[in-house]
C-alpha positions as CSV (number, residue, x, y, z in Angstrom):
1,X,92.0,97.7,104.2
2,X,94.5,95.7,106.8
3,X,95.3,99.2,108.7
4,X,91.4,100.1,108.8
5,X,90.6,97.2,110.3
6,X,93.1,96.8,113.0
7,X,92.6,100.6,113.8
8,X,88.3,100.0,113.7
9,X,89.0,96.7,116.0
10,X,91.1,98.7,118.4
11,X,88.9,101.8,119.1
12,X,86.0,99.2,119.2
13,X,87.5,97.2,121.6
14,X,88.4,100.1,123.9
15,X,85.3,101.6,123.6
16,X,83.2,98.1,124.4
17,X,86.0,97.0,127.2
18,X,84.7,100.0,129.0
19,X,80.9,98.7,129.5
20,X,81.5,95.1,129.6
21,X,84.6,95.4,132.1
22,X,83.7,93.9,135.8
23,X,86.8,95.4,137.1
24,X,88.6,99.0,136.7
25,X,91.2,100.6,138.5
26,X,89.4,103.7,138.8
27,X,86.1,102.4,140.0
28,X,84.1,105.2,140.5
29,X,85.2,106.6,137.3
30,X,84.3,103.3,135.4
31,X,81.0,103.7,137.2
32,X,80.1,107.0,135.6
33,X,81.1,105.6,132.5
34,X,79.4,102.2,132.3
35,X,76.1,104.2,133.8
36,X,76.0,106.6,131.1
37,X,76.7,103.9,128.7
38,X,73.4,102.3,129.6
39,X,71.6,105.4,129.8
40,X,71.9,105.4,125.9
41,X,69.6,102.8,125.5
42,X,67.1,102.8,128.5
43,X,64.8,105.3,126.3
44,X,63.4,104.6,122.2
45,X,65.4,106.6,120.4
46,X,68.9,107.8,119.9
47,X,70.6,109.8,117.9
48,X,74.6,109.2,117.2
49,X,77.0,111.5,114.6
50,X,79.9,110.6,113.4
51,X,82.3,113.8,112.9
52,X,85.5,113.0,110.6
53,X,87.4,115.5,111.2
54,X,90.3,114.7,108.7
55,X,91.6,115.5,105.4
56,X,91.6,113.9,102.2
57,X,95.1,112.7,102.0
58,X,94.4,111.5,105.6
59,X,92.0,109.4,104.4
60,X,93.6,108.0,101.4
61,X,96.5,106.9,103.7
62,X,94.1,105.1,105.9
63,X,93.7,102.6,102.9
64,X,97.7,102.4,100.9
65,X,97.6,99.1,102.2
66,X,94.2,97.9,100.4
67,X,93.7,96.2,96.9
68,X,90.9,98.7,96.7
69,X,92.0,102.2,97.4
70,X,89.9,104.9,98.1
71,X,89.5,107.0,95.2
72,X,90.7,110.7,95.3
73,X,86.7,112.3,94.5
74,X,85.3,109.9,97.6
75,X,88.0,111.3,99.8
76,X,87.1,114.9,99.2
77,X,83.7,114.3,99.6
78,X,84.1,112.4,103.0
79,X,86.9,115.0,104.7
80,X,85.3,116.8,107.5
81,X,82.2,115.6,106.8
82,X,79.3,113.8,109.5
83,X,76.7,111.2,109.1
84,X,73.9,110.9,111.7
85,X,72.0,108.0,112.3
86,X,68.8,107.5,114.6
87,X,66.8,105.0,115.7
88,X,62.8,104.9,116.8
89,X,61.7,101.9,118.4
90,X,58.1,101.0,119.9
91,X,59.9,99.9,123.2
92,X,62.9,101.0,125.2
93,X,66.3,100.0,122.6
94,X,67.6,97.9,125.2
95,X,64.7,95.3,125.2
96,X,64.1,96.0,121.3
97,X,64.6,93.9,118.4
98,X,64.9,94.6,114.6
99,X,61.0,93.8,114.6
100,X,60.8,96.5,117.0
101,X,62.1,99.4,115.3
102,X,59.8,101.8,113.6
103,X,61.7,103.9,112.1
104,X,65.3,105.3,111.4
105,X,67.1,107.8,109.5
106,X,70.8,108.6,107.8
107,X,72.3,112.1,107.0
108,X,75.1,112.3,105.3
109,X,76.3,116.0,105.5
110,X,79.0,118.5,104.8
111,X,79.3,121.5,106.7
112,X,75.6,122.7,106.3
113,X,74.7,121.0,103.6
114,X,73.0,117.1,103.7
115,X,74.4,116.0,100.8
116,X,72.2,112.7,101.2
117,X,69.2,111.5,103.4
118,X,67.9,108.5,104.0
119,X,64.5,107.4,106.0
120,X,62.9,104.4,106.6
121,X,59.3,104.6,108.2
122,X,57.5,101.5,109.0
123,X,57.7,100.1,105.4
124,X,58.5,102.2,103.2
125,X,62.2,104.3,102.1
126,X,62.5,107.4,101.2
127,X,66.2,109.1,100.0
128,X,67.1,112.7,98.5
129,X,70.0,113.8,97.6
130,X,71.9,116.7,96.0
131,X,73.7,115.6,93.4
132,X,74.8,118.9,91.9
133,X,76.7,119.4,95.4
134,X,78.1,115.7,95.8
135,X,80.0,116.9,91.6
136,X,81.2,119.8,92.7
137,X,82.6,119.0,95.9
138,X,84.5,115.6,94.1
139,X,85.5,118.1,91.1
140,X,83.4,116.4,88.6
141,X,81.9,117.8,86.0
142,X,77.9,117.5,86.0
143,X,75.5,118.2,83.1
144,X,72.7,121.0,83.7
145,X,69.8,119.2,85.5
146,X,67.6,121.1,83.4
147,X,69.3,119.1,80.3
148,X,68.7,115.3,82.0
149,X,65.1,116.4,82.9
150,X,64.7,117.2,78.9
151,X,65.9,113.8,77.9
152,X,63.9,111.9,80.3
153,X,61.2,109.4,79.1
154,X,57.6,110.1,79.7
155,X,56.2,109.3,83.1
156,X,59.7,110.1,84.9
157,X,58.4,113.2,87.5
158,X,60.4,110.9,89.9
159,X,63.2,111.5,88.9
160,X,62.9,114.8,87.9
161,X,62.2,115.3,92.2
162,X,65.0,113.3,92.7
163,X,67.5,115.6,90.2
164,X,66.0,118.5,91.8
165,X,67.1,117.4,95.2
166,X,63.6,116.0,96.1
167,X,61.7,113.4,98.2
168,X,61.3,109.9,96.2
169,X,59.5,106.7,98.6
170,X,59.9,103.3,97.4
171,X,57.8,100.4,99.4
172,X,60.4,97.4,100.8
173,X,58.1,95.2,98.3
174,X,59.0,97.5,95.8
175,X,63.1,97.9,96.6
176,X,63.3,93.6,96.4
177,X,61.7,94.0,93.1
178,X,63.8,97.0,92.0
179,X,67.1,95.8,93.2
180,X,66.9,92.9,90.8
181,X,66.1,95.4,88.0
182,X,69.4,97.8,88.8
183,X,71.4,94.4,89.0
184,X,69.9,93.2,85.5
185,X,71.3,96.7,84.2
186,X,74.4,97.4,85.8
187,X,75.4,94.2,86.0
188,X,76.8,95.0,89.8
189,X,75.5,93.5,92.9
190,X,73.4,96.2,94.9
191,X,73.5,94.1,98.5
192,X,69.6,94.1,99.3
193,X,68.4,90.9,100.1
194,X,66.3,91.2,102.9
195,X,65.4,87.6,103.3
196,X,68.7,86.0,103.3
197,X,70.3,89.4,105.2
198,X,72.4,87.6,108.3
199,X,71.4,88.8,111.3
200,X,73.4,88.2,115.0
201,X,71.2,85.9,116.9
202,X,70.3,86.8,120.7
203,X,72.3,83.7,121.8
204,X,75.5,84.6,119.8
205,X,74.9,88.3,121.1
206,X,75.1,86.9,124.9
207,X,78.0,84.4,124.1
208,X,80.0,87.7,122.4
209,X,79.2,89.9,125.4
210,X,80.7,87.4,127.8
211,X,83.9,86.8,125.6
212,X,84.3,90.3,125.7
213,X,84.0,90.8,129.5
214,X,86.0,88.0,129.6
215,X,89.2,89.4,127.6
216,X,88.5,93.1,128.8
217,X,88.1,92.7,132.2
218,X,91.6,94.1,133.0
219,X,93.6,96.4,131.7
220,X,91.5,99.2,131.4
221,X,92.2,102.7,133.0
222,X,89.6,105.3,133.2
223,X,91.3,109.0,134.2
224,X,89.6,111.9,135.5
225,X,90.1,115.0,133.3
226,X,88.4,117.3,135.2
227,X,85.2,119.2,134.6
228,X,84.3,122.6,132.2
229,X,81.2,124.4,132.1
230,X,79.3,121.0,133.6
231,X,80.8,118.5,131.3
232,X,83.1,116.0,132.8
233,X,85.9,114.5,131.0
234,X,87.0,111.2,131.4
235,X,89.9,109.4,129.7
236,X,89.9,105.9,129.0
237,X,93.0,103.9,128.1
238,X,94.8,100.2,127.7
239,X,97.5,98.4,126.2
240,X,96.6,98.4,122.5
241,X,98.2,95.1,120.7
242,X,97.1,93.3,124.4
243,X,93.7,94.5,124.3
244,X,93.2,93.2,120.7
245,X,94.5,90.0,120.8
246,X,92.6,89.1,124.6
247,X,89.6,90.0,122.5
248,X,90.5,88.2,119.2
249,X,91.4,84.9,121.0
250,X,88.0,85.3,122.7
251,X,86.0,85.9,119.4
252,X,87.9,83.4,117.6
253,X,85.5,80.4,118.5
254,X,82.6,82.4,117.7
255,X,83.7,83.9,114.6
256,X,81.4,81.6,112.2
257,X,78.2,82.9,114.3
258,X,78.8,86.3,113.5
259,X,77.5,87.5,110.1
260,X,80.3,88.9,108.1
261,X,83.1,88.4,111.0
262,X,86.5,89.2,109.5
263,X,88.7,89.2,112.2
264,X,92.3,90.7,112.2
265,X,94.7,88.0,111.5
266,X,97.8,87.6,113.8
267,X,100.2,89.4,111.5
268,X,97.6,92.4,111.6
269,X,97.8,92.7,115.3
270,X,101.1,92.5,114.8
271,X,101.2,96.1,113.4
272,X,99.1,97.6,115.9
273,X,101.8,99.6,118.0
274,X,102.7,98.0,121.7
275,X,101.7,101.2,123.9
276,X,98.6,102.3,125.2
277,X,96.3,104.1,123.4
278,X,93.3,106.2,125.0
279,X,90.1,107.8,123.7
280,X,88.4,110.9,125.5
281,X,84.5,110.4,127.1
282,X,82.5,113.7,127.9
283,X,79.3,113.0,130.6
284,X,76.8,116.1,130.9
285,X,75.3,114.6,134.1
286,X,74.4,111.5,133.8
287,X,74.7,111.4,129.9
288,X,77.5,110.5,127.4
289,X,77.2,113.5,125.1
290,X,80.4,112.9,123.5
291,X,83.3,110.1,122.5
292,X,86.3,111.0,120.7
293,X,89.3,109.3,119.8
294,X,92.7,110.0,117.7
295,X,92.5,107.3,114.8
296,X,96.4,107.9,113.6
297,X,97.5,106.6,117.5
298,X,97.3,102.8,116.5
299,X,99.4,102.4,113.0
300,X,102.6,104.7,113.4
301,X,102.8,105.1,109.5
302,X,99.2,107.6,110.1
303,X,100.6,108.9,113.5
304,X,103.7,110.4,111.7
305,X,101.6,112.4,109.9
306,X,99.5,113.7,112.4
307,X,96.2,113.2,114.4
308,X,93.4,111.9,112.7
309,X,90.5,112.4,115.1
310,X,87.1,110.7,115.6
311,X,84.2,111.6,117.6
312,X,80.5,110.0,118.2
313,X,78.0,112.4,119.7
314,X,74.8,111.4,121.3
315,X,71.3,112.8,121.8
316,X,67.8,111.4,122.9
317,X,66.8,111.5,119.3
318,X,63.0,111.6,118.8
319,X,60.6,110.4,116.0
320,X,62.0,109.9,112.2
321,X,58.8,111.5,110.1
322,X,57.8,110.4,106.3
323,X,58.7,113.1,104.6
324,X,54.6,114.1,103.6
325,X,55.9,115.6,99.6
326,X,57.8,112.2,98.5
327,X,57.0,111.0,95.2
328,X,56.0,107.3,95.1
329,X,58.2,105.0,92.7
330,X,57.7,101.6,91.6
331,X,59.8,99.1,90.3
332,X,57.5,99.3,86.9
333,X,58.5,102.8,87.0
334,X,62.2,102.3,87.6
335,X,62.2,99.8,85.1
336,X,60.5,102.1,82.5
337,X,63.1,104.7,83.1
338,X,65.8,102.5,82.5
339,X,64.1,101.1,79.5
340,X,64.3,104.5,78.4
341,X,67.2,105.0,79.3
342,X,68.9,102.0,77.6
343,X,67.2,102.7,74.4
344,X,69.3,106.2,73.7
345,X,72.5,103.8,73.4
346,X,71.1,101.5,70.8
347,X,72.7,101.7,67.4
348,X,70.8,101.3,64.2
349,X,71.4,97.5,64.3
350,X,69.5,97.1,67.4
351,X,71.8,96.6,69.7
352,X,73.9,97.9,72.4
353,X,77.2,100.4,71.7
354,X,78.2,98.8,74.8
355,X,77.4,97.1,77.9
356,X,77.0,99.2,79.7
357,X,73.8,101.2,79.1
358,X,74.4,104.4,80.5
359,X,77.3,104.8,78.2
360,X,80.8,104.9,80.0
361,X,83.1,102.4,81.2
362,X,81.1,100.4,83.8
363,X,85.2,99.9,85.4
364,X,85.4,103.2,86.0
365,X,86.2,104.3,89.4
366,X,85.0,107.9,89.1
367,X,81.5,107.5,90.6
368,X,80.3,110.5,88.1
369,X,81.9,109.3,85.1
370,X,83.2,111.7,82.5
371,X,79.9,113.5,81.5
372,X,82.2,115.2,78.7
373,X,82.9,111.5,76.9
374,X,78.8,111.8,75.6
375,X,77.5,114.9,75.8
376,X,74.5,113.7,73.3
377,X,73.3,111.4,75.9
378,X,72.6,112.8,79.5
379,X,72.2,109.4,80.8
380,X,76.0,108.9,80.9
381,X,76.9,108.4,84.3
382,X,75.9,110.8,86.0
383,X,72.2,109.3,85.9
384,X,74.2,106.1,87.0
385,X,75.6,107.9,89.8
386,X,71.8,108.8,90.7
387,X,70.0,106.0,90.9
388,X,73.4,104.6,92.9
389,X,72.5,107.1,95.2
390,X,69.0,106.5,95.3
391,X,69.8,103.0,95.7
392,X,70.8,101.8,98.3
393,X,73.0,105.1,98.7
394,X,75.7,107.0,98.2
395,X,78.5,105.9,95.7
396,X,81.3,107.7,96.8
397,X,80.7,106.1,100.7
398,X,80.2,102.6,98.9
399,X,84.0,103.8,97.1
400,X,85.1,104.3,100.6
């Protein structure tokens, strides 16, 4: 994942050297920018989408370097695809804390269709997604719906909503309780522990900030595009490989008071091409509507084979609404399920075929399994794929 990161810590860098930056050449320009920059979180909400506008291969070649390579079903899933996330807060975002946010919402979506959605109001989460889409869009084969629902346990009209693309809620209570039951099961970590979650503390947030302005003070140039139909366009660049390692040096120190800090090592900035590299900014007004930036221009193995674009979009956002037709699950009803489930794979001995009980090979990479391996039990993993949706979301992005 060496080329993602160095790539992620480039555009990041460019993108925050902008704000925290005391000194441009352009000032009026930097002005605009750093204005609209704040404007994003003077109000309570916000809304930001993420377009990939790539291809699969693309994709895949962002991660040849990695011990973990993204497998070829996520990449078709995730090619031109967008996931939205917004934020409701009881007090403007600027001044808010995580105690402060009310709710929040993420859509993952291809073309029209959400393929998964994910709300959290006040206390409680609620998820849908379609399933049937997510197979065919990967190339996996999926049993009928209609022939899981018929092998379903009594007392499972959850999950009967959540096959049909429905509404399920699950209380935080419930999802501490439950994520212990899916890890008891699977025997893979699911990554909810809300308790002993890291968080960035305010003082490490102000100590980061003033590394940052620190190694991004200079170097940045912001360009006037000119204007189209009332949006201004603004280019922002600066020496890539200098940018990186002004900020890595600064964030060194800090590194063990940032939760899961993996900085780039000096062999990895070492890859990131010696030019300068530049991402696009479009203002409507006073307002950053949009951000977009060229992905392949900082590893020249990507850039050979083309542009591989990025762009962030921003709205107002409003309120994030509990969806009023959710059906309420439990962890006793989860547990039931997968009780259930886990009692179709028991041979006549009494115990299991396999250790995994959703039948398959729990090493699989193919998030849906190959429903054609057990056609006698639906539960295969293709129900494993749903509650990996369901919880805490979608496979093929936790592949990615």
């Amino acid at each position: 994942m060496r080329r993602t990161v160095t790539a992620v810590g480039c555009a990041a860098a460019l993108t925050v050297g902008v704000v925290a930056c005391g000194t441009v050449e352009n000032l009026s320009a930097g002005q605009k920018v750093s204005r609209a920059m704040d404007r994003l979180v003077e109000g309570e909400s916000l809304s930001v989408t993420v377009d990939l506008e790539s291809t699969p291969d693309q994709l895949m070649a962002m991660v040849t370097d990695s011990s973990d390579p993204m497998p070829p079903e996520a990449a078709d899933v995730l090619a031109n695809s967008t996931i939205k996330l917004s934020v409701k807060a009881d007090k403007p975002l600027k001044d808010a804390k995580e105690s402060d946010l009310v709710a929040a919402e993420l859509v993952f979506a291809k073309g029209n269709t959400n393929l998964f959605e994910l709300r959290v109001v006040e206390e409680t989460a609620y998820v849908r997604a379609d399933l049937e889409e997510i197979a065919a869009i990967s190339g996996e084969e999926m049993p009928p719906v209609e022939t899981i629902k018929s092998e379903l346990p009594p007392g499972s009209e959850f999950a009967e909503r959540f096959l049909d693309g429905g509404w399920v809620a699950m209380e935080q209570s419930e999802l501490e309780k439950s994520s212990k039951i899916v890890e008891d099961y699977t025997g893979e970590d699911t990554g909810w522990d809300s308790e002993s979650a890291p968080s960035l503390s305010d003082s490490a947030k102000d100590k980061i900030f003033g590394a940052v302005k620190q190694a991004l003070g200079q170097g940045v140039t912001i360009e006037e595009k000119g204007k189209k139909d009332g949006t201004e366009h603004l280019r922002v660049s600066a020496p890539a490989r200098t940018l990186l390692n002004g900020l890595v040096d600064k964030l060194k120190p800090l590194e063990s008071e940032i939760p899961g800090a993996e900085l780039p090592s000096s062999s990895d900035i070492q890859d990131v091409p010696n030019r300068r590299v530049a991402m696009d900014m479009f203002l409507k007004g006073k307002d950053l509507k949009k951000l977009t930036v060229d992905m392949a221009q900082f590893d020249d193995e990507l850039r050979s084979a083309g542009k591989l674009p990025l762009s962030l979009s921003f709205d107002k956002g409003g309120m994030v609404w509990a969806p009023k037709d959710a059906v309420k699950i439990t962890s006793a009803d989860l547990e039931s399920l997968m009780n259930g489930a886990a009692g179709s794979n028991y041979d006549d001995g009494g115990t299991f075929e396999d250790d995994n009980p959703f039948g398959g090979d729990p090493a699989d990479d193919n998030p849906f399994g190959d429903a054609s391996q057990d056609a006698g039990n639906p539960f295969d993993a293709t129900w494993t794929s749903a509650m990996s949706s369901a919880y805490p979301g979608l496979s093929l992005l936790e592949s990615a």
